[in-house]
C-alpha positions as CSV (number, residue, x, y, z in Angstrom):
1,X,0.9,4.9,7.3
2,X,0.6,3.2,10.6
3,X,0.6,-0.3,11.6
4,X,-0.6,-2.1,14.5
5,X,0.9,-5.7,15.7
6,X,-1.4,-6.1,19.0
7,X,-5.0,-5.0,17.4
8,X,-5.0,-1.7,17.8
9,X,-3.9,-1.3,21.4
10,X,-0.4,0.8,20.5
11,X,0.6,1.7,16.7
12,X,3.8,2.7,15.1
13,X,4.3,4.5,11.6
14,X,6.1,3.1,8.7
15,X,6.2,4.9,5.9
16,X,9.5,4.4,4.7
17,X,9.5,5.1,0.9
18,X,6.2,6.1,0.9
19,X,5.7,9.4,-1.3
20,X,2.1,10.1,-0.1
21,X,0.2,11.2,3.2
22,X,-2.9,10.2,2.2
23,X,-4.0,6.7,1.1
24,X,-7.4,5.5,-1.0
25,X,-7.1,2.4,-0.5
26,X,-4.9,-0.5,1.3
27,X,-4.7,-4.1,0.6
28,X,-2.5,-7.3,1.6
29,X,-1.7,-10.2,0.0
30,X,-0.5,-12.6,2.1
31,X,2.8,-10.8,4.1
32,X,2.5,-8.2,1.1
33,X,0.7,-4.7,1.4
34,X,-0.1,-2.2,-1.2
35,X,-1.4,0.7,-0.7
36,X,-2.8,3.5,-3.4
37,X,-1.8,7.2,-2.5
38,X,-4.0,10.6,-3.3
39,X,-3.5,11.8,-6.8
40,X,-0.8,11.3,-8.9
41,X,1.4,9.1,-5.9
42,X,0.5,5.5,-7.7
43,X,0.8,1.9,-5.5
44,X,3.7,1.7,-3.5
45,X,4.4,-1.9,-2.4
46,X,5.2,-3.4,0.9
47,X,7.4,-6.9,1.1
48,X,8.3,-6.9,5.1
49,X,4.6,-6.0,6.6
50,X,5.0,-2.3,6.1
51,X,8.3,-1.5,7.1
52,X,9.4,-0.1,3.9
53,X,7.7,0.9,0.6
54,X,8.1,0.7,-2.8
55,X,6.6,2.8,-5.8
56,X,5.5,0.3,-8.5
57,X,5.8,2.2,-12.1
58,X,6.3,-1.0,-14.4
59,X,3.5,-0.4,-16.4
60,X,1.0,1.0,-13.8
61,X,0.3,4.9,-14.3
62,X,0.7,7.4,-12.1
63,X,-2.4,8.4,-10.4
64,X,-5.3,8.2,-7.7
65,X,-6.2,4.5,-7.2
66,X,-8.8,4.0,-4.9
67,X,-9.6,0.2,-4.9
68,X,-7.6,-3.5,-4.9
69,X,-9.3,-6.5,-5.5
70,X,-7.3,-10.0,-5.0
71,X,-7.6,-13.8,-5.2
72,X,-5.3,-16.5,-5.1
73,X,-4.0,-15.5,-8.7
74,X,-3.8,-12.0,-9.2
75,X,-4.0,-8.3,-8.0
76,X,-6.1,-5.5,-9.6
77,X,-5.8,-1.9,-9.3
78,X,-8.2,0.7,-9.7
């Protein structure tokens, strides 16, 4: 995962915590990022723009999600 703070002129990785190379999909929420890995890697979550990542396992399998859909309310993975 890579990030990019000056539209896409230079970009640095952070992947801190990350447990996948290969992402399906990628979504924020506000200052919050999640990002679904290839199969069986999950949604990790992002608090601090990308600098580190956590795996989220409270009641969301492990798997291949390849879509995130938002509004003000709620998250949805799939």
């Amino acid at each position: 995962m890579f990030k990019s703070v000056d539209f896409g002129i230079t970009w640095q990785p952070v992947s801190n915590g990350l447990n996948s190379k290969t992402f399906r999909a990628i979504q924020s929420k506000g200052t919050t990022l999640f990002a679904g890995g290839g199969i069986g890697s999950g949604v990790s979550r992002s608090t601090d723009l990308g600098e580190n990542w956590t795996a989220l396992s409270n009641g969301l399998p492990i798997g291949s999600y390849r879509s995130f859909a938002s509004d003000d309310d709620l998250i949805v993975a799939g």
